[in-house]
Every structure is written in structure tokens, then in C-alpha cells.
Rosetta silent file (secondary structure, phi, psi, omega in degrees, C-alpha in Angstrom):
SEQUENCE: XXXXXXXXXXXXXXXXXXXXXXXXXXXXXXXXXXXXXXXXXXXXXXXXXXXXXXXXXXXXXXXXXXXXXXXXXXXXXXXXXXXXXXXXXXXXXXXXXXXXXXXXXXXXXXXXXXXXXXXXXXXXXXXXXXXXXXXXXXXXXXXXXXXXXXXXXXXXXXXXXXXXXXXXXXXXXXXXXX
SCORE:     score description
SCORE:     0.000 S_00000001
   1 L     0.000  136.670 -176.869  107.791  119.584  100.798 S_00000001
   2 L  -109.359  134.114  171.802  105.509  116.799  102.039 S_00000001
   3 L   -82.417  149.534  163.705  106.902  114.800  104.957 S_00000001
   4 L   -81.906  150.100  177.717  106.189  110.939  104.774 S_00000001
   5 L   -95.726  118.324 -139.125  104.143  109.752  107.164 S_00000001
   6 L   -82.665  152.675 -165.445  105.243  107.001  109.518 S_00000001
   7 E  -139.620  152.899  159.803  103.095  103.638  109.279 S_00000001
   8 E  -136.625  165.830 -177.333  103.909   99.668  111.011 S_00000001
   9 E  -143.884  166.364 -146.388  102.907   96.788  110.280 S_00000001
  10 E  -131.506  138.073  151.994  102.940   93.686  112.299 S_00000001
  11 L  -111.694  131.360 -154.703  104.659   90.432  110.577 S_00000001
  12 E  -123.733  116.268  163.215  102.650   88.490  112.951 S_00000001
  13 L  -106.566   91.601 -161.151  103.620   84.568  113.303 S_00000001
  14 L   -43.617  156.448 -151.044  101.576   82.252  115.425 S_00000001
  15 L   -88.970  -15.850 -174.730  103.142   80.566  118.191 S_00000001
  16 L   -92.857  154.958 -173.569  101.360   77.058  117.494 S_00000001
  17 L   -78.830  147.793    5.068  102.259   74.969  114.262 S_00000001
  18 L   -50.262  -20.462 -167.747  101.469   75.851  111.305 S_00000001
  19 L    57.610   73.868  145.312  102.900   78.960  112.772 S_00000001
  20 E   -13.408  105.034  172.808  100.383   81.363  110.547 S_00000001
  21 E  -105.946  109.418  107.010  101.750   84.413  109.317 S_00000001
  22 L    58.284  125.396  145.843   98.417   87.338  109.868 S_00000001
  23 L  -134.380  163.593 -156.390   97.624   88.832  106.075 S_00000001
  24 E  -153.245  124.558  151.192   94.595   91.398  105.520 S_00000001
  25 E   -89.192   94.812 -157.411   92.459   91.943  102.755 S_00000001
  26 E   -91.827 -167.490  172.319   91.523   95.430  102.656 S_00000001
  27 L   -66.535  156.589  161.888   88.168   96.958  101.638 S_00000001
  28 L   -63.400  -17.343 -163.526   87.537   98.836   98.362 S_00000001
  29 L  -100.370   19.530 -178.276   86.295  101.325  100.053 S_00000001
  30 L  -107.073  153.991 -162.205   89.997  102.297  101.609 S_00000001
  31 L   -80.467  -14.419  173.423   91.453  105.163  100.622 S_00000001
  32 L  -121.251  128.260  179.450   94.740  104.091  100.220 S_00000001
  33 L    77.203   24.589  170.728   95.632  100.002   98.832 S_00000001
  34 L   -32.137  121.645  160.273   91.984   99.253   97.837 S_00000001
  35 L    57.970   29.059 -178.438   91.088   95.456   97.760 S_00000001
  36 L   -76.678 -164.726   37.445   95.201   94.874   98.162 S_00000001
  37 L    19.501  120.588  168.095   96.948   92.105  100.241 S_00000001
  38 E  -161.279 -165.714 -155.245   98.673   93.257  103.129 S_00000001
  39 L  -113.547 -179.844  170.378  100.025   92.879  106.384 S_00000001
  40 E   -85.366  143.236  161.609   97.855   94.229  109.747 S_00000001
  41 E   154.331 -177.557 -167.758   99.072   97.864  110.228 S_00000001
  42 E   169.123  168.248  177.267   98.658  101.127  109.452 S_00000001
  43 L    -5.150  174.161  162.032   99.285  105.184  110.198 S_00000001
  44 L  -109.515  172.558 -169.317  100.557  106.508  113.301 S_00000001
  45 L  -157.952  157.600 -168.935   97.324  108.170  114.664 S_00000001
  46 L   -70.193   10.045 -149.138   98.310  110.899  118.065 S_00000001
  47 L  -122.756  -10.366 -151.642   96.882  108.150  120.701 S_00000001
  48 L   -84.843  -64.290  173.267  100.049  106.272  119.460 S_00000001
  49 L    96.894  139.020   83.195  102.646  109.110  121.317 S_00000001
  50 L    62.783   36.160 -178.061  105.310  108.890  118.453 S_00000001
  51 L  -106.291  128.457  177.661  105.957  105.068  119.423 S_00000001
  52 H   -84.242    0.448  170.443  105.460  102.939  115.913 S_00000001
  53 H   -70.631  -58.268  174.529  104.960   99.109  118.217 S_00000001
  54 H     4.295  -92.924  172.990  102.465  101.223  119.538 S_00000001
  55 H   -48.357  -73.699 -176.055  100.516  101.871  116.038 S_00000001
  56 H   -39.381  -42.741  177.816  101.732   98.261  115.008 S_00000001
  57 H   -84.494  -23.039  171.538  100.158   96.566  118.181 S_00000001
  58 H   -85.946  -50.186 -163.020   96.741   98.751  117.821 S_00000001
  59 H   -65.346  -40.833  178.153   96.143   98.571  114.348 S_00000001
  60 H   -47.054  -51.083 -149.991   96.625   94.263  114.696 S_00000001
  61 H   -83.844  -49.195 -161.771   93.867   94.573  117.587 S_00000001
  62 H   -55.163  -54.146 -160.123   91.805   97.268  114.917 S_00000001
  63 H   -94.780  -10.680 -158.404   91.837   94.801  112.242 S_00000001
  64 H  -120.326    1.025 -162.521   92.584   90.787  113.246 S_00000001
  65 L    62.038   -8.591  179.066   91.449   91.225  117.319 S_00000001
  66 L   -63.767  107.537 -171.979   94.797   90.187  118.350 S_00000001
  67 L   -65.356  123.372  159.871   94.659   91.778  121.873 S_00000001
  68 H     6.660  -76.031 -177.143   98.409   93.818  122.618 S_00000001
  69 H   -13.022  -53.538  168.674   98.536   91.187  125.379 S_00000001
  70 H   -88.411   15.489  167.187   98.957   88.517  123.028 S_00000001
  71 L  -121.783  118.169  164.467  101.643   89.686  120.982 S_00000001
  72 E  -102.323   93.211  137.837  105.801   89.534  121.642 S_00000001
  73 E   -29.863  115.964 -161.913  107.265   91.995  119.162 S_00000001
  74 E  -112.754  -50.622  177.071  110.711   90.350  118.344 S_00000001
  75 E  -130.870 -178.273  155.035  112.379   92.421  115.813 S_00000001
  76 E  -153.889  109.370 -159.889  112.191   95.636  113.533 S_00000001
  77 L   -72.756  159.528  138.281  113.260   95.475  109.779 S_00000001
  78 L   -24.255  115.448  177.936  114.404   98.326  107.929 S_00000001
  79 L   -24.272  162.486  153.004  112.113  101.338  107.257 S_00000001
  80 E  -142.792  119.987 -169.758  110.594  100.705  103.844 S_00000001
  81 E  -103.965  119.597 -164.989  109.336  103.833  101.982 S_00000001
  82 L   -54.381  139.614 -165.664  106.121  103.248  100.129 S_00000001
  83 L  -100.807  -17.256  168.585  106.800  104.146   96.426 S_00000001
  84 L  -102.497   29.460 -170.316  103.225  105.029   95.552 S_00000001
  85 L  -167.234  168.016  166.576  101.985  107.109   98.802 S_00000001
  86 L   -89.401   25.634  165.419  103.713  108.940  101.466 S_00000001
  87 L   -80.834  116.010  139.624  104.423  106.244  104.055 S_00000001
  88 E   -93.776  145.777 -167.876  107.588  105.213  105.341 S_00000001
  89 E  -138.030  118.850 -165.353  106.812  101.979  106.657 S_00000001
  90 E   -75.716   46.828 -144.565  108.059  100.166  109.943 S_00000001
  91 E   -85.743  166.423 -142.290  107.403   96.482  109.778 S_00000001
  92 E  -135.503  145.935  162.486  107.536   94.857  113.173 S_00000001
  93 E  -125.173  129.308  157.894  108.396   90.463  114.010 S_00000001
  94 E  -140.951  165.427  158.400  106.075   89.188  116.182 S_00000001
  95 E  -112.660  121.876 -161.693  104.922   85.843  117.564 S_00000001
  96 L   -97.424  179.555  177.389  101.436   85.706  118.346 S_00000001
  97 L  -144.029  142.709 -175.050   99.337   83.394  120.884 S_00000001
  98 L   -46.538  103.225  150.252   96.160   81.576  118.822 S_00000001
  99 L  -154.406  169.720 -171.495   92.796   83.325  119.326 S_00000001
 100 L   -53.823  156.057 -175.599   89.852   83.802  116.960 S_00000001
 101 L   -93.838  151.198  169.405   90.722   86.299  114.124 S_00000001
 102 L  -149.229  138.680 -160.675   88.099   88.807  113.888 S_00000001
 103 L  -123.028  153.421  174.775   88.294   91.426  111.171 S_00000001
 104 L   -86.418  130.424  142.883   86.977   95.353  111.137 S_00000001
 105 L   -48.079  -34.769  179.237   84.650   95.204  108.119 S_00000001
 106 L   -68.982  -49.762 -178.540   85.076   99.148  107.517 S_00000001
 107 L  -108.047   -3.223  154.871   88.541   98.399  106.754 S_00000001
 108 E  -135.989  146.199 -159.075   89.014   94.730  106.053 S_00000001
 109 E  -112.827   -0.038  177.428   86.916   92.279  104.044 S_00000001
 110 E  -156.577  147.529  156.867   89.502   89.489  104.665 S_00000001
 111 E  -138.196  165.044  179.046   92.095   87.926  106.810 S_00000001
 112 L  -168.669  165.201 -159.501   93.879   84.722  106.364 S_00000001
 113 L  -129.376  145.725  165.753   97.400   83.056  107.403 S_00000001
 114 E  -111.862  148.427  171.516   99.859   81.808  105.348 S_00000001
 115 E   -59.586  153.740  176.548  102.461   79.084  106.648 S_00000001
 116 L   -61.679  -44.989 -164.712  105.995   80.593  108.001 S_00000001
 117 L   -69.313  -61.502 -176.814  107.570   77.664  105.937 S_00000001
 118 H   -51.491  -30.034  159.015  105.801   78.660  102.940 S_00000001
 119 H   -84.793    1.506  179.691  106.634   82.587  102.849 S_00000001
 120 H   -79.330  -67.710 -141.424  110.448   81.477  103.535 S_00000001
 121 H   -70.616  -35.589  171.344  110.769   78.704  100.596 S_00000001
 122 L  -111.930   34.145  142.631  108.040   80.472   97.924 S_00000001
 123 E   -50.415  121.965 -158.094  108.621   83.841   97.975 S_00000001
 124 E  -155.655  149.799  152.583  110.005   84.493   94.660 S_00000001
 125 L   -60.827  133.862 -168.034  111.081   87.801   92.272 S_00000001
 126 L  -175.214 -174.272 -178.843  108.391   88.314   89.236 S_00000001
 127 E  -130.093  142.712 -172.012  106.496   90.610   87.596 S_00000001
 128 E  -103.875  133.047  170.278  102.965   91.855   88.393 S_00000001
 129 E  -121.486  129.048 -137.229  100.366   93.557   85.714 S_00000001
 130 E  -148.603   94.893 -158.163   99.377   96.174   87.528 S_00000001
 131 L    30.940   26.168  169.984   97.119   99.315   85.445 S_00000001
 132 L   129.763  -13.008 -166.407   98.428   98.490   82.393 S_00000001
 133 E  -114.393  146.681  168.760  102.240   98.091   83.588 S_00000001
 134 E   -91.130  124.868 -159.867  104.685   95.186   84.339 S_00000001
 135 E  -104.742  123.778 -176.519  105.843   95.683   87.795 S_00000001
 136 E   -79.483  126.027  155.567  108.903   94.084   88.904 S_00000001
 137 L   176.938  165.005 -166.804  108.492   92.969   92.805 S_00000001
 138 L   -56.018  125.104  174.701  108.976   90.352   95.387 S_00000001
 139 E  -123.133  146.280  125.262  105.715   87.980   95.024 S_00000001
 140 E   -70.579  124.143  169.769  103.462   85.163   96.801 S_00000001
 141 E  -126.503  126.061 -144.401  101.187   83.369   95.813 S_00000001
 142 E  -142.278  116.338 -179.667   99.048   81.509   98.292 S_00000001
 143 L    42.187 -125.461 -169.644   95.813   79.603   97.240 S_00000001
 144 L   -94.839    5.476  166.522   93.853   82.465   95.347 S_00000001
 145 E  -103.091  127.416 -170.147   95.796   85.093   96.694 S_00000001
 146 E   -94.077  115.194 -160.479   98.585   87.250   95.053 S_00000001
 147 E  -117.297  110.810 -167.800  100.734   88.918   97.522 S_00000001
 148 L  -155.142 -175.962  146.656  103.039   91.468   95.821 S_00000001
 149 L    89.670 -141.362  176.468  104.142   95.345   95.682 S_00000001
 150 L   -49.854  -62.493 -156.949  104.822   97.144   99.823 S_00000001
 151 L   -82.819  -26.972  169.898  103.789   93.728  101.369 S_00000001
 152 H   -76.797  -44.998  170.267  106.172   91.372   98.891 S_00000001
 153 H   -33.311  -23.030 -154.629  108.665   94.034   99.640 S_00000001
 154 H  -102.911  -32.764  139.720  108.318   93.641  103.410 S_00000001
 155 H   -33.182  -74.392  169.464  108.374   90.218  102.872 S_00000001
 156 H   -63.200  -26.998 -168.865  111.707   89.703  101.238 S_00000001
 157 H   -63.072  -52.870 -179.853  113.478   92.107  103.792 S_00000001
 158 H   -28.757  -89.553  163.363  111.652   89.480  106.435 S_00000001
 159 H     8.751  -76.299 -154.450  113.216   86.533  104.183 S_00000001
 160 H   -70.929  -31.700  157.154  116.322   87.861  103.996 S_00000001
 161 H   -46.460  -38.059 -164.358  116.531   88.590  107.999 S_00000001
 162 H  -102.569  -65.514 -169.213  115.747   84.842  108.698 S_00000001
 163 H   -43.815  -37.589  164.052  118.361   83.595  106.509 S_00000001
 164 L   -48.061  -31.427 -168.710  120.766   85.606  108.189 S_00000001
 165 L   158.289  -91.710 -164.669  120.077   83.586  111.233 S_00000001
 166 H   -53.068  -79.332 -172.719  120.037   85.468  114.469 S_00000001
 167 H   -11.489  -55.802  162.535  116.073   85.980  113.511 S_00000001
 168 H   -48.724  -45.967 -164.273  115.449   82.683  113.155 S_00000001
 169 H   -87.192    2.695 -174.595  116.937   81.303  116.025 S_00000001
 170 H  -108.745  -45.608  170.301  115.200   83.763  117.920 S_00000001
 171 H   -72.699  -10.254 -178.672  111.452   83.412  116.803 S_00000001
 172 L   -84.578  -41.318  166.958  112.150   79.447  116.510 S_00000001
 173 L   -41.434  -35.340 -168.381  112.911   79.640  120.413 S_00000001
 174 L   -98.900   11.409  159.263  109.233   80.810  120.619 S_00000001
 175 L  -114.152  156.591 -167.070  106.967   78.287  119.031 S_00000001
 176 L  -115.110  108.802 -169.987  105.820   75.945  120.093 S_00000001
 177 L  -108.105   74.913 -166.596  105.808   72.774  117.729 S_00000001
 178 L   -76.086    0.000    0.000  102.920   70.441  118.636 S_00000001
């Protein structure tokens, strides 16, 4: 039996307005989610101790430069178990404080922020064509980028978490709305 292996990901929202939420393009050359859309995160790796903010706050500084330092870790959504790999996956609310983005080239060829208002109100249910198949999942679409699959998933739980409320009222305490 293969255990899944636990992964986080940072929903990372900047504390200044637009309030920026952190997406990653990765490279082709990764072995898993080639040239996808995603969020910053990744494995658990041993330097990690079994914590996933841990992994979630290291992999953001591996790929976007957002130093630890600068990140307040708010919430943690419901596990999400990857349906094409062996990742259960941890996603992490955070509010971030503005510095330059800087991306690892081995494993990301892009990063870029979408507004907070804009993943609440145009997130939407759709279909994807995806190696020959129509794929039912939660989608974005932001300029020329198509946000769908693990990361629209991770997305609507996010969604659905702010609508409840408490979430909201708790990351809205923390921006700052010049």
C-alpha cells in the first residue's frame, strides 16, 4: 500500500490593497504538475520535523522569497487529497507583508497575484479539456491564466471558508486598506 505523502501550500494574501493572492507557475521540467498553475507549496522534506506550516512557510521562501518572518498563517482548510498523485494536501491562510517576489527558476518560471476580491466573486464550476477529457472542477480565469484542477479545488474550500464568515472577519482585521 502506498502512503500519501503530506504536502502545504500557502494561500498567501497581501496585507496592502489589492490584497494579492501569491500563484506559481511551475516549470516543465517538474516532475509532478508540469507548466500548471498553483499555489506556493510543496512536499514535506525531513528539515520540516513533521510540522506542515513548516513546509508551507519554506517552500513560499523556496519559490516567491517571502521570508517566514513576513508571513501570519491564519487558518488551515481541510486536507485535500490530490486525485492524480499521492499528496494529501494541507493548504494554509496567510496574510503576507509586500516585498519583491522573486521566483526559483529550477522550479518556477512564473509568479503572479490575483486580487482577493476577484478569487471570491469569479471563481466559478466548469469544465476543463484536459488530455483528451472534460474535467469537471472549480476554475479561474485571470488575464491569460487558467487556474483549475488541486489549486481550483483549494480555492473553492478557501471560498467557501470566507463566506462562512469567521475567516473573513479575521483576515479583513489584517489588511491594511490604503
Amino acid at each position: 500500500m502506498n502512503a500519501r505523502r503530506p504536502a502545504a501550500v500557502m494561500i498567501a494574501i497581501a496585507q496592502r490593497a489589492p490584497h494579492g493572492i501569491i500563484f506559481i507557475q511551475r516549470s516543465e521540467e517538474m516532475r509532478s504538475h508540469a507548466g500548471q498553475i498553483g499555489l506556493p507549496g510543496g512536499g514535506m522534506d525531513d528539515i520540516d520535523a513533521g510540522d506542515l506550516r513548516a513546509t508551507a512557510l519554506r517552500e513560499m521562501h523556496e519559490e516567491v522569497g517571502v521570508a517566514p518572518e513576513l508571513v501570519t498563517i491564519i487558518a488551515q482548510l481541510p486536507d485535500i487529497r490530490a486525485r492524480i498523485n499521492r499528496y494529501v494536501v494541507t493548504p494554509f491562510v496567510a496574510v503576507y507583508e509586500q516585498t519583491p517576489l522573486v521566483i526559483d527558476g529550477s522550479e518556477t518560471v512564473g509568479v503572479f497575484t490575483v486580487p482577493l476580491h476577484t478569487v471570491l466573486t469569479e471563481l466559478r464550476d466548469g469544465l476543463t479539456e484536459y488530455a483528451g477529457l472534460s474535467i469537471p472542477t472549480p476554475i479561474l480565469d485571470f488575464g491569460d491564466h487558467h487556474i483549475w484542477g488541486l489549486t481550483g479545488l483549494i480555492l473553492a474550500s478557501f471560498v467557501g471558508r470566507w463566506k462562512d464568515g469567521e475567516l473573513a472577519r479575521t483576515v479583513e482585521a489584517m489588511l491594511h486598506h490604503a
